[in-house]
C-alpha positions, 0 to 999 in steps of 0.5 A, a space after each residue: 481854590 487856594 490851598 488853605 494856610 495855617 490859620 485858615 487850617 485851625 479856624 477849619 479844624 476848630 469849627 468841625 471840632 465844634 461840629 459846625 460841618 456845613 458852616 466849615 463847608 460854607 467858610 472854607 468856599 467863600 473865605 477864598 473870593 475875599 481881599 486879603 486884608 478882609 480875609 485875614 481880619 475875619 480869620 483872626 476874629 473867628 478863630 479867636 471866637 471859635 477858641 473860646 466856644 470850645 473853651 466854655 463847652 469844655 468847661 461846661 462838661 466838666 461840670 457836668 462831669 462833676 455834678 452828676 459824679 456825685 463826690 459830695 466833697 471835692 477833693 483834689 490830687 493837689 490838695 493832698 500831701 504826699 508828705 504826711 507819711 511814709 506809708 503814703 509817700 511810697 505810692 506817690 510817683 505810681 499814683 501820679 503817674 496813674 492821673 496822668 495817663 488818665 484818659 477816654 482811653 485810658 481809664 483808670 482802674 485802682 485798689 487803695 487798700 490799708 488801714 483806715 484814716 490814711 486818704 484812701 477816699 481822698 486819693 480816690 476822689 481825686 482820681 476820680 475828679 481829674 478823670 472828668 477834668 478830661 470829659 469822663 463820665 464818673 460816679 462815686 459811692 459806698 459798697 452800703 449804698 451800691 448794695 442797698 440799691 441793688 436789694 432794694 431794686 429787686 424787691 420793687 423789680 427795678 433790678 435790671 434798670 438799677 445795675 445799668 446805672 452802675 454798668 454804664 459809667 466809664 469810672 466807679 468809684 466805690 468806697 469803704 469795701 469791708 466796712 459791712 459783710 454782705 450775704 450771698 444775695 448782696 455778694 451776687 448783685 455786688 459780683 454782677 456788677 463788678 463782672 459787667 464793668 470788667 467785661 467792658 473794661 471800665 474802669 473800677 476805683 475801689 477803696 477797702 480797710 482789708 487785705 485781699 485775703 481777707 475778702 471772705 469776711 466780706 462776701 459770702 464765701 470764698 469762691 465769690 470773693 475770689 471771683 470779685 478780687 480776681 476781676 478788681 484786680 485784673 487791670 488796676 493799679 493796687 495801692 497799699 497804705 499801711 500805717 499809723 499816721 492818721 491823715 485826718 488830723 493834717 486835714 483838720 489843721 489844713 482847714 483851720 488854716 484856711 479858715 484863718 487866712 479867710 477871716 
C-alpha cells in the first residue's frame, strides 16, 4: 500500500473522528488502486463533505447542549460589559481566563458572591453557555428550585432518582444562594448534592447574595454550612462583586437600544 499523503490523512482522520471505521477501512484499501487524477478528486470531495458533517453534528450538540441546559435566557460573555463598574471590571482578566480554559477536562467550577444587581447570574450563565459551546452537558437552576424538588422527591419516594439529575450533569449552576434559609431536611439534600458532584469533580457554578461567613443564615447550622462552603470552594474560581452600581439599568438601556436599531 502506498504510504497515505496529507490528505489522504485528514480525509482519514476525519471519517474515524466521524465514527465511519469500516467505511475508513474500505477507503483507505481501494483509494490506493485508483488513477491519481480520480484519487485526488474523490479526496478532495469527500473531505470537503466529511467537514461539514462533522461541522453540523457539532452544531446540533450544541444545541442540544443549550436546550436541555435550560438558561431560560441566553446570555453571553460577549454580551456583558466588563466596563460598567469597578467592582466588575476587577474580575475581568480571571473570568475570561476561566471561559477559556473551559473544557471535558477542565470543567469550571465558580462562586460569584456580592450584592444583588451587579450580573452574577448573567457571568454565570455565560460560563455556563460557553461550557456547551465546547460539547459539555449543563444545567441551570435556583437554590428554591433545587431544594423544592428534592422535598418534593422524598415525600412522593423519587429521592434517589431526583438527586441523579442533579449529580450527573458536568456543570451545575445554581442561582440566587442566600435568597431563602433552608431547615435541616432541606440543608441535608442540598449537602448531598453538592458532596456528590465534588466527590466526582464536576463542576459547580453557584451564585449568592452573602459572604461565606454568612452561610449559616442559609443552612441549618454551622456545621453544614461549613461543610457545603468548604467543597463549593474546594476547586472553584470565587469572584467577588461588591458594589452599588446596579447592572440592571445598563441592560435595560442595551435592549432598548436594540429595539430601536431593529425597528
Amino acid at each position: 500500500m502506498e504510504p497515505k499523503n496529507q490528505n489522504n490523512s485528514e480525509i482519514t482522520d476525519l471519517l474515524r473522528d466521524l465514527k465511519l471505521k469500516h467505511f475508513c477501512d474500505a477507503f483507505e484499501k481501494d483509494i490506493v488502486d485508483l488513477p491519481e487524477p480520480s484519487r485526488e478528486v474523490i479526496i478532495r470531495e469527500m473531505t470537503k463533505w466529511a467537514r461539514h458533517e462533522q461541522s453540523g453534528r457539532l452544531s446540533q450538540l450544541i444545541a442540544a447542549k443549550i436546550k436541555t441546559a435550560r438558561f431560560r435566557q441566553e446570555q453571553t460573555v460577549d454580551t456583558f460589559n466588563f466596563k460598567h463598574s469597578k467592582a466588575v471590571e476587577k474580575i475581568e482578566k480571571a473570568y475570561l481566563t476561566l471561559v477559556a480554559e473551559t473544557s471535558k477536562e477542565n470543567l469550571p467550577s465558580a462562586v460569584f458572591s456580592g450584592t444583588a444587581g451587579l450580573g452574577k447570574t448573567h457571568l454565570a450563565r455565560a460560563l455556563g453557555y460557553a461550557a456547551c459551546q465546547k460539547g459539555i452537558s449543563v444545567l441551570f437552576l435556583t437554590a428554591a428550585e433545587l431544594v423544592n424538588r428534592l422535598q418534593h422527591a422524598q415525600k412522593t419516594f423519587n429521592l434517589e432518582l431526583e438527586l441523579n439529575k442533579y449529580r450527573r450533569p458536568q456543570v451545575l449552576i445554581i442561582d440566587e444562594l442566600g435568597y431563602v434559609s433552608l431547615d435541616t431536611p432541606s440543608s441535608n439534600l442540598f449537602f448531598q448534592v453538592i458532596s456528590s458532584r465534588h466527590d466526582q469533580k464536576l463542576g459547580t457554578i453557584t451564585t449568592t447574595n452573602l459572604s461565606f461567613g454568612k452561610f449559616n443564615q442559609i443552612f441549618a447550622n454551622d456545621a453544614i454550612a461549613h461543610a457545603i462552603v468548604d467543597r463549593l470552594v474546594n476547586d472553584a474560581e470565587v469572584f467577588y462583586m461588591e458594589g452599588v452600581d446596579s447592572y440592571r439599568p445598563h441592560q435595560r438601556t442595551e435592549k432598548m437600544k436594540r429595539k430601536k436599531e431593529n425597528a
